[in-house]
FIKOLZA-1660 file (N, C-alpha, C; in steps of 0.1 Angstrom, whole numbers, plus 5000, padded with zeros to 4 digits):
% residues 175
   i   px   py   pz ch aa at
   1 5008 4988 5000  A  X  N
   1 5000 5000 5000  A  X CA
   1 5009 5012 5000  A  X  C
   2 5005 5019 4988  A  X  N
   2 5017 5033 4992  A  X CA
   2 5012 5045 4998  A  X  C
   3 5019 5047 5007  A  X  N
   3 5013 5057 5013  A  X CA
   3 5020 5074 5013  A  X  C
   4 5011 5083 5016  A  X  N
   4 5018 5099 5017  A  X CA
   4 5010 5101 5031  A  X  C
   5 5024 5110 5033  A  X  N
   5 5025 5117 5049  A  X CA
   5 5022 5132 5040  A  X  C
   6 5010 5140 5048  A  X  N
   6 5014 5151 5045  A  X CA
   6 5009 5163 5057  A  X  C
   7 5015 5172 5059  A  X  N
   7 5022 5178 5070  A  X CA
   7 5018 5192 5073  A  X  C
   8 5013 5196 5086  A  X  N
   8 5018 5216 5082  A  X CA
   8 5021 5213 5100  A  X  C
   9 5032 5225 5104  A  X  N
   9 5035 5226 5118  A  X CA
   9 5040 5241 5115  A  X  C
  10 5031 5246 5129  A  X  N
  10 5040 5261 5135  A  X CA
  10 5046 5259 5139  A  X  C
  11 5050 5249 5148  A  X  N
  11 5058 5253 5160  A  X CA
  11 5073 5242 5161  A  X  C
  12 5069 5233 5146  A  X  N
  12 5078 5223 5143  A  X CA
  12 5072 5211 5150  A  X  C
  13 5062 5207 5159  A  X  N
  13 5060 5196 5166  A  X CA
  13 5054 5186 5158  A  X  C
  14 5047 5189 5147  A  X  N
  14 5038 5181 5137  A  X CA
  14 5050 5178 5126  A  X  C
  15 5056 5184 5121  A  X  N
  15 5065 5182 5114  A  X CA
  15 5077 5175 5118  A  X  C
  16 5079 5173 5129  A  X  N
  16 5091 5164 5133  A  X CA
  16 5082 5147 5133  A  X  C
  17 5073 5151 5140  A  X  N
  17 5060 5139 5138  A  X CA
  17 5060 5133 5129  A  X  C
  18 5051 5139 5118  A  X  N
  18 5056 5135 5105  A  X CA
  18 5068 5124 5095  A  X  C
  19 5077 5134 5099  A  X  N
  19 5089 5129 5096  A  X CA
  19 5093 5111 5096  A  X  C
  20 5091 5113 5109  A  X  N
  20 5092 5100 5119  A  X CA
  20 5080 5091 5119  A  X  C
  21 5070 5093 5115  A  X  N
  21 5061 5087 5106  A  X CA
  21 5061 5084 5092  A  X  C
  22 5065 5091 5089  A  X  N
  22 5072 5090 5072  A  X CA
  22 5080 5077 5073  A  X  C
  23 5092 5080 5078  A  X  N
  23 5103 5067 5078  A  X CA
  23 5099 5057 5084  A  X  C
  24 5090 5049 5095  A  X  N
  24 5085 5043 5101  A  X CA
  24 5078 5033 5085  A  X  C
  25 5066 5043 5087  A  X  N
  25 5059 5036 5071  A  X CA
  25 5064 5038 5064  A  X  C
  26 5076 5040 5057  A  X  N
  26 5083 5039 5045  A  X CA
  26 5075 5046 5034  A  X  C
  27 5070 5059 5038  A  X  N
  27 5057 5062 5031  A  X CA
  27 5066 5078 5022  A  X  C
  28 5056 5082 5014  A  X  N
  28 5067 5096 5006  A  X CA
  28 5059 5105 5019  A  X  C
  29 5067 5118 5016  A  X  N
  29 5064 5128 5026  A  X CA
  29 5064 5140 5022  A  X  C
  30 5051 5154 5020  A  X  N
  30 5052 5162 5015  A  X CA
  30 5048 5176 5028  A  X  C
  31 5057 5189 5028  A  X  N
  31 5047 5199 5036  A  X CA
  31 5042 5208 5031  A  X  C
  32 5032 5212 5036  A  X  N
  32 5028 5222 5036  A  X CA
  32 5037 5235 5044  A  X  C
  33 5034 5247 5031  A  X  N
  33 5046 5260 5035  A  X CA
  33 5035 5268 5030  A  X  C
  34 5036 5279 5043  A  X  N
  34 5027 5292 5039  A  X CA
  34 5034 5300 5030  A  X  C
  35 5031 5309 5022  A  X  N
  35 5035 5319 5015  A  X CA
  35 5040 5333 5025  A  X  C
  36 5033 5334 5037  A  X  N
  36 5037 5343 5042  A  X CA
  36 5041 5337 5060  A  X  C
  37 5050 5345 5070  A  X  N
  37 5055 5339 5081  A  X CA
  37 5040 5342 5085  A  X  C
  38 5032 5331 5099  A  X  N
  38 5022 5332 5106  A  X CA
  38 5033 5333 5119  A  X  C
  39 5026 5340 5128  A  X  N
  39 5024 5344 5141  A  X CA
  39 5010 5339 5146  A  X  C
  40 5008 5341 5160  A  X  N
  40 4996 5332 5170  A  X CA
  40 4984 5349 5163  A  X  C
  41 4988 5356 5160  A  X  N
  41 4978 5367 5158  A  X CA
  41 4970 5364 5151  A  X  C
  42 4979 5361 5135  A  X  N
  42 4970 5355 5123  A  X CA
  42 4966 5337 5125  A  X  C
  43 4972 5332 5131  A  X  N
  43 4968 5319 5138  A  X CA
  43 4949 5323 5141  A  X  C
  44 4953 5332 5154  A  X  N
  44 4939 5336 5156  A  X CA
  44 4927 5339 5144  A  X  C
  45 4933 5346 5139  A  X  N
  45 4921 5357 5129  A  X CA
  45 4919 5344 5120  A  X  C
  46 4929 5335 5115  A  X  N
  46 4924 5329 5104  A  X CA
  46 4914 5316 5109  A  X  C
  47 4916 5316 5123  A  X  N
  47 4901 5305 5131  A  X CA
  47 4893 5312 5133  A  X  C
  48 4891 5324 5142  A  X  N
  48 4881 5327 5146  A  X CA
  48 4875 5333 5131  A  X  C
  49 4878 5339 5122  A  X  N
  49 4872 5343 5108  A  X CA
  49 4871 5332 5095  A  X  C
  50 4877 5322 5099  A  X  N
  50 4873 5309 5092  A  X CA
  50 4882 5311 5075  A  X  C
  51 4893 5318 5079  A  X  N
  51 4901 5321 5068  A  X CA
  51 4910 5314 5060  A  X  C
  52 4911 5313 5051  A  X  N
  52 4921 5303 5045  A  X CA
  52 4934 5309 5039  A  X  C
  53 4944 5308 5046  A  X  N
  53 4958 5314 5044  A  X CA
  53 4964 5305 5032  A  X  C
  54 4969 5315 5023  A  X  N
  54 4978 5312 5007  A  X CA
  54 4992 5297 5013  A  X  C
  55 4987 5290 5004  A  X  N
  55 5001 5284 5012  A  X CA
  55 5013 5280 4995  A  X  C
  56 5020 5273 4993  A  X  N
  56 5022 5267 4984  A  X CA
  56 5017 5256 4975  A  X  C
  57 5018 5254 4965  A  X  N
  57 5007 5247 4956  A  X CA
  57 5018 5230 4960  A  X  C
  58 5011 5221 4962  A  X  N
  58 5017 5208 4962  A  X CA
  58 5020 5201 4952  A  X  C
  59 5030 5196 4950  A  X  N
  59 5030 5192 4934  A  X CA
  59 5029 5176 4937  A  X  C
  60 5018 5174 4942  A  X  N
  60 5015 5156 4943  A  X CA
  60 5005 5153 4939  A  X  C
  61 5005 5145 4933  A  X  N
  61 4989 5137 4923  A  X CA
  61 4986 5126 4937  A  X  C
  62 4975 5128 4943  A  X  N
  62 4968 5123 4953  A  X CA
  62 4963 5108 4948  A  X  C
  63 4959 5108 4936  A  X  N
  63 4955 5094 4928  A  X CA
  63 4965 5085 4932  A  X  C
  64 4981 5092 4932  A  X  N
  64 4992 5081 4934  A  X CA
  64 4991 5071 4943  A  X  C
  65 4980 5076 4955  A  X  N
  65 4988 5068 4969  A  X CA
  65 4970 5062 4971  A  X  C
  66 4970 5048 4978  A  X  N
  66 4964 5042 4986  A  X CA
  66 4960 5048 5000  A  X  C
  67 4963 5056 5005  A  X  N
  67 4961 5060 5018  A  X CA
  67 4972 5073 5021  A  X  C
  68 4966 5082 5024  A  X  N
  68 4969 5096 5028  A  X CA
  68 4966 5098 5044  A  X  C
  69 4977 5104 5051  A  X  N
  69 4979 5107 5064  A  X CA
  69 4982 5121 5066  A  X  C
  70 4974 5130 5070  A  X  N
  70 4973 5140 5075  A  X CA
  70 4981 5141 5085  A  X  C
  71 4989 5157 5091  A  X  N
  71 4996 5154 5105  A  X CA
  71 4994 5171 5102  A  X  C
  72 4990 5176 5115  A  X  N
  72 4984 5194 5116  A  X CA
  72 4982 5191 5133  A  X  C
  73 4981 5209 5137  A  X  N
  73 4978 5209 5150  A  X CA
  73 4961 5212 5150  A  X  C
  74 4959 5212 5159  A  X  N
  74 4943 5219 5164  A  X CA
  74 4949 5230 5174  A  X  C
  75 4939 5242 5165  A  X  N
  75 4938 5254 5169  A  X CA
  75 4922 5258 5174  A  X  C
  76 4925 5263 5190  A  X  N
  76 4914 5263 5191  A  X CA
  76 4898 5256 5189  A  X  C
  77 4903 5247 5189  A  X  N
  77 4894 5236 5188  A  X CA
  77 4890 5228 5171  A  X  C
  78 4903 5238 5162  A  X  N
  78 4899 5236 5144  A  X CA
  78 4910 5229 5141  A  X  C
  79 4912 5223 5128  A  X  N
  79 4925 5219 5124  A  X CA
  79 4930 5235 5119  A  X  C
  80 4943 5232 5118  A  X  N
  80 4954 5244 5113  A  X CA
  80 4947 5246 5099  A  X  C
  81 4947 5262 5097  A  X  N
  81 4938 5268 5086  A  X CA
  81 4949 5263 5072  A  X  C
  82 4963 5263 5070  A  X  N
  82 4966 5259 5061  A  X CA
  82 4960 5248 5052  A  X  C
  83 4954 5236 5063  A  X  N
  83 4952 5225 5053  A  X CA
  83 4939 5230 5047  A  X  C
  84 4932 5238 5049  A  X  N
  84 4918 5242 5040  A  X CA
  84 4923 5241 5026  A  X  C
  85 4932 5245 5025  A  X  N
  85 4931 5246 5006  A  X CA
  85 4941 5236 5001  A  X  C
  86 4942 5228 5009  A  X  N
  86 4947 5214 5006  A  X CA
  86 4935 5205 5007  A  X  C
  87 4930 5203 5016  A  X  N
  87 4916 5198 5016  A  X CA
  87 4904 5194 5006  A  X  C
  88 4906 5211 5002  A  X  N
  88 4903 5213 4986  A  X CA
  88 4899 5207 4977  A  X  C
  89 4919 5208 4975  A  X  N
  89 4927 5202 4966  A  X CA
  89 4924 5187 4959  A  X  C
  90 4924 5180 4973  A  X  N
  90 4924 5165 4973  A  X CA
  90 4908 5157 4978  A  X  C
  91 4899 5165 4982  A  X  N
  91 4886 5158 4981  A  X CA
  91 4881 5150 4971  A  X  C
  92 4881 5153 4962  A  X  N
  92 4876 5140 4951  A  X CA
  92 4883 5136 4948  A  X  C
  93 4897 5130 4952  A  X  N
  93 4904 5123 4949  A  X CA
  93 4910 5117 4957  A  X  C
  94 4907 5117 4971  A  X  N
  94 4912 5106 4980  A  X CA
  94 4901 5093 4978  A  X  C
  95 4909 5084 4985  A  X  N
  95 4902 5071 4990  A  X CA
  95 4899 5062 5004  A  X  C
  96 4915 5069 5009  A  X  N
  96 4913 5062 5020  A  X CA
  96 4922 5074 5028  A  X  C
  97 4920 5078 5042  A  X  N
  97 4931 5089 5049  A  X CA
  97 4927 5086 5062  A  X  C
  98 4937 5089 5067  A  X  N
  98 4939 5092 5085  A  X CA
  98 4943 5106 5088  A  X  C
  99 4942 5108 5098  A  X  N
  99 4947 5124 5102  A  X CA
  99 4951 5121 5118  A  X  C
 100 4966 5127 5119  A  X  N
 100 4969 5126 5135  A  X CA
 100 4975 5143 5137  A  X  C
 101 4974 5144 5153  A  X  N
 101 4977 5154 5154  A  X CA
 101 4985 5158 5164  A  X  C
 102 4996 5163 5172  A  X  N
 102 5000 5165 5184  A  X CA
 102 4999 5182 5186  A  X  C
 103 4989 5184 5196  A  X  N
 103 4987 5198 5197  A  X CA
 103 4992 5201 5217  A  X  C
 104 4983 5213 5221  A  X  N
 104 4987 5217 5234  A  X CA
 104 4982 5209 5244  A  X  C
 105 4967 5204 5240  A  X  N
 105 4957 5198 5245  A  X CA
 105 4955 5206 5262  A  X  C
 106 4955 5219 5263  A  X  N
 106 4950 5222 5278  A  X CA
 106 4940 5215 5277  A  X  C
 107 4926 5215 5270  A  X  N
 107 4913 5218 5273  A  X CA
 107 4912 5200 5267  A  X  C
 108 4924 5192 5268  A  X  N
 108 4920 5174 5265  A  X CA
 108 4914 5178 5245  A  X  C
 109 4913 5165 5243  A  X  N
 109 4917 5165 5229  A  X CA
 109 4900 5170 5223  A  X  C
 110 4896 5168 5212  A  X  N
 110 4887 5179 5207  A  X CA
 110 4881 5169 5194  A  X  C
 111 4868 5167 5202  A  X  N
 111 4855 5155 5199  A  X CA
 111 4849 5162 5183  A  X  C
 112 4854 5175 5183  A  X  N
 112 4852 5181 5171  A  X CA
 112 4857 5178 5157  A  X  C
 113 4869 5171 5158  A  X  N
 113 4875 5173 5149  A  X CA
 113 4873 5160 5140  A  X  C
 114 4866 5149 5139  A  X  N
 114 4863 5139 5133  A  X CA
 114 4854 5150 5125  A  X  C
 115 4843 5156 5130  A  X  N
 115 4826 5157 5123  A  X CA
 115 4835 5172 5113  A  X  C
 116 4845 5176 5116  A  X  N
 116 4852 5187 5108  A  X CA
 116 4858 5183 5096  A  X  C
 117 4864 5170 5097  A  X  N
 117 4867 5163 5089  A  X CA
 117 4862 5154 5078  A  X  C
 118 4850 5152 5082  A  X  N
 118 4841 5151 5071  A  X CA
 118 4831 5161 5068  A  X  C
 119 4833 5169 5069  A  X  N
 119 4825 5180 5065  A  X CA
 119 4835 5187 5054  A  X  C
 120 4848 5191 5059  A  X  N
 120 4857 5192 5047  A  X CA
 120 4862 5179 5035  A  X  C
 121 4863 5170 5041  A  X  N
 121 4867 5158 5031  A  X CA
 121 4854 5153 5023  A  X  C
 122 4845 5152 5031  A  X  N
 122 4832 5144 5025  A  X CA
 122 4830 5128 5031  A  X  C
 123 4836 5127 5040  A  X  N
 123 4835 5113 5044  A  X CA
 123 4847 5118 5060  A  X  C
 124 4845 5107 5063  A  X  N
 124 4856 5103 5083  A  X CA
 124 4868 5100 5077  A  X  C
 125 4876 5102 5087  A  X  N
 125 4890 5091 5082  A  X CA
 125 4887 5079 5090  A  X  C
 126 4895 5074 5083  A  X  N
 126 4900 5055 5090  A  X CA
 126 4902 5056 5097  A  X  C
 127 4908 5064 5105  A  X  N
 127 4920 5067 5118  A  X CA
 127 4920 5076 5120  A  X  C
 128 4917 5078 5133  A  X  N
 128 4922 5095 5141  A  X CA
 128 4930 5092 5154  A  X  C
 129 4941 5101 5154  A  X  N
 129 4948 5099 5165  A  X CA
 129 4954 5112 5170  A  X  C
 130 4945 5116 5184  A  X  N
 130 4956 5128 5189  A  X CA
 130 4963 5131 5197  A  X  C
 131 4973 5131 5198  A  X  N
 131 4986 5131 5209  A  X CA
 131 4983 5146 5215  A  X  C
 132 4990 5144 5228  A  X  N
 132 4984 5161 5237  A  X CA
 132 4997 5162 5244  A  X  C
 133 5004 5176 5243  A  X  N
 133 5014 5179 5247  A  X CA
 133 5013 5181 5264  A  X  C
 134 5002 5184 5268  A  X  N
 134 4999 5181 5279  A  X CA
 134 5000 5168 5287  A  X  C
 135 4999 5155 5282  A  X  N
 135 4996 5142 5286  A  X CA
 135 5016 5141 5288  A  X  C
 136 5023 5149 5284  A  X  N
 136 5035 5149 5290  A  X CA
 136 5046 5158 5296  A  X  C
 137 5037 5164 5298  A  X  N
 137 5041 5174 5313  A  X CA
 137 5038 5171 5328  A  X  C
 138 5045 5171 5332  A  X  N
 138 5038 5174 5351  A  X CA
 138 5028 5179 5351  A  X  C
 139 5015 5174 5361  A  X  N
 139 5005 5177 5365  A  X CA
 139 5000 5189 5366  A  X  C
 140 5010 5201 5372  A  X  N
 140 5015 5211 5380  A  X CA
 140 5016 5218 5364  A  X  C
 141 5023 5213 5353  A  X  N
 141 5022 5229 5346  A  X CA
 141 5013 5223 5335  A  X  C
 142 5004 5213 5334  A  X  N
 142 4991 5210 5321  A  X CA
 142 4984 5222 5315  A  X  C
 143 4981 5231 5326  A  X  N
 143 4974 5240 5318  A  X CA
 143 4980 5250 5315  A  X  C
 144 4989 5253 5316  A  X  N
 144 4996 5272 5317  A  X CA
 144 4999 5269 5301  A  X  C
 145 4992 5279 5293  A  X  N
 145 4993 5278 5279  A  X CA
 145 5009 5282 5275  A  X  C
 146 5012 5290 5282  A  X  N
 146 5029 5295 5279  A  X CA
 146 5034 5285 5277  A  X  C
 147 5032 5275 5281  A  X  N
 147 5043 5263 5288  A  X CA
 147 5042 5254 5278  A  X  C
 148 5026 5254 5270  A  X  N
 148 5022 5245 5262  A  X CA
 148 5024 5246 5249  A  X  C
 149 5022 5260 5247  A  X  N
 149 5026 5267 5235  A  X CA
 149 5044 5268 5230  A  X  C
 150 5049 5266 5241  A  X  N
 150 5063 5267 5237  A  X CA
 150 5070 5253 5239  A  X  C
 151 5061 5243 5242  A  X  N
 151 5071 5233 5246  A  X CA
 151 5075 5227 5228  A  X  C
 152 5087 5220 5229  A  X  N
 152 5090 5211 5212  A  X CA
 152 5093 5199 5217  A  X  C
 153 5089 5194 5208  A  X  N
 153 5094 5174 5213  A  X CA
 153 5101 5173 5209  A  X  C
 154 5109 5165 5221  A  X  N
 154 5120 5157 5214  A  X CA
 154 5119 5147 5203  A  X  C
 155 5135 5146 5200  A  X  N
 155 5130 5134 5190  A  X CA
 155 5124 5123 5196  A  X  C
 156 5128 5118 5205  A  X  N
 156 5125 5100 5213  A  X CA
 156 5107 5105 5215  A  X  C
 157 5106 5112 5216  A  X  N
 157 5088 5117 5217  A  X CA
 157 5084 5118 5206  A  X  C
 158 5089 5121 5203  A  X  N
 158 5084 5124 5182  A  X CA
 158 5084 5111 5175  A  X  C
 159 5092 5101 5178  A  X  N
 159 5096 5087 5175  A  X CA
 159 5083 5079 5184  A  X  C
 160 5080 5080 5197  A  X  N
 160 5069 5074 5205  A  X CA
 160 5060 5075 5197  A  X  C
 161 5057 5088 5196  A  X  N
 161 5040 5092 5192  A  X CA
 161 5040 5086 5177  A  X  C
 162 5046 5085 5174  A  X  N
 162 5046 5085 5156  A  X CA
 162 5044 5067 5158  A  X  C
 163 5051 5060 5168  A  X  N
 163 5049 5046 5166  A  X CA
 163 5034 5044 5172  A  X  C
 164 5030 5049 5179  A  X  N
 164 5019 5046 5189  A  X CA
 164 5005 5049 5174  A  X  C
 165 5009 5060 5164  A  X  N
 165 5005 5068 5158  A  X CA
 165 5002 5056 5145  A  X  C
 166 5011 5052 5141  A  X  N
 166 5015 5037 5128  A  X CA
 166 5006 5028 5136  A  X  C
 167 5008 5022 5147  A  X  N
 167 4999 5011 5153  A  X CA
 167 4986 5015 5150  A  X  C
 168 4981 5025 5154  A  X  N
 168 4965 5029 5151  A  X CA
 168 4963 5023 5136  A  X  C
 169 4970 5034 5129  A  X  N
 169 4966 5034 5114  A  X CA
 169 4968 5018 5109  A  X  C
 170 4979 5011 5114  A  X  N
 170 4981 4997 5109  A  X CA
 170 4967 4990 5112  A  X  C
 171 4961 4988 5128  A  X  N
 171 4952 4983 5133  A  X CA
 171 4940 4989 5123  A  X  C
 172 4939 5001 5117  A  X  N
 172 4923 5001 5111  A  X CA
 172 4928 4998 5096  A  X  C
 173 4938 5001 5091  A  X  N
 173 4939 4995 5072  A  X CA
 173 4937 4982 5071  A  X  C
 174 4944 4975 5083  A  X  N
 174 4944 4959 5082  A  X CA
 174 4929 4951 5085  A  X  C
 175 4923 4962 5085  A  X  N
 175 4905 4953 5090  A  X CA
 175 4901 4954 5081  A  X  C
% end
């Protein structure tokens, strides 16, 4: 089954994810790059205004692959506004996809984001999986957003999640 990893990170956490999901499943790997630098300001405006920021055009024929993996954060309770015009892009032309995410998770992971995902795609993914940067912090600093917003994973975390991440997706292709 061939598969594509495809990718957007602010803060580098989804993208190291990725990565390490990529090589894991021996899968191709493509990202997503804005046309212009975001900051948490336009982060904001482009969720709370439901905006779709310019990003670079992908040069991947979606037809190619058996199974597409998504990897984005959740922002305020939405996926990262980049993939909107990727989403787009590849609705009538997927088949089968998963989407994982490792975000801040103060507020625990976000029951939202399946029914968003087919509302954009047109169908659920196979697999959802979301890792919370919180579920690896001390108890004591889970919620302080500073803390959450600025933390980066290591690699050996970025290597965890991404296996724990393959298992899912393995466990639902293979049924």
């Amino acid at each position: 089954m061939k598969k594509l990893i495809i990718s957007y990170s602010f803060s580098g956490n989804n993208a190291l994810l990725a990565k390490n999901l990529a090589e894991k499943a021996s899968a191709d790997y493509t990202e997503i790059r804005d046309f212009r630098k975001r900051n948490v300001f336009t982060i904001v405006l482009d969720t709370v205004l439901n905006r779709t920021p310019k990003i670079h055009p992908l040069q991947t024929s979606f037809e190619d692959y058996d199974h597409i993996v998504f990897v984005a954060p959740i922002w305020f309770g939405k996926i990262a506004s980049p993939f909107r015009q990727v989403f787009r892009q590849c609705r009538d032309q997927l088949t089968r996809y998963s989407f994982i995410s490792v975000s801040g998770g103060a507020n625990g992971t976000r029951p939202l984001v399946e029914k968003e995902l087919k509302h954009l795609l047109g169908e659920a993914p196979l697999s959802l999986f979301q890792s919370l940067i919180s579920d690896l912090l001390p108890e004591s600093q889970r919620g302080n957003q500073r803390v959450l917003n600025g933390y980066r994973l290591s690699s050996d975390e970025a290597s965890y999640i991404s296996e724990l991440a393959l298992q899912k997706i393995t466990e639902i292709t293979n049924n």
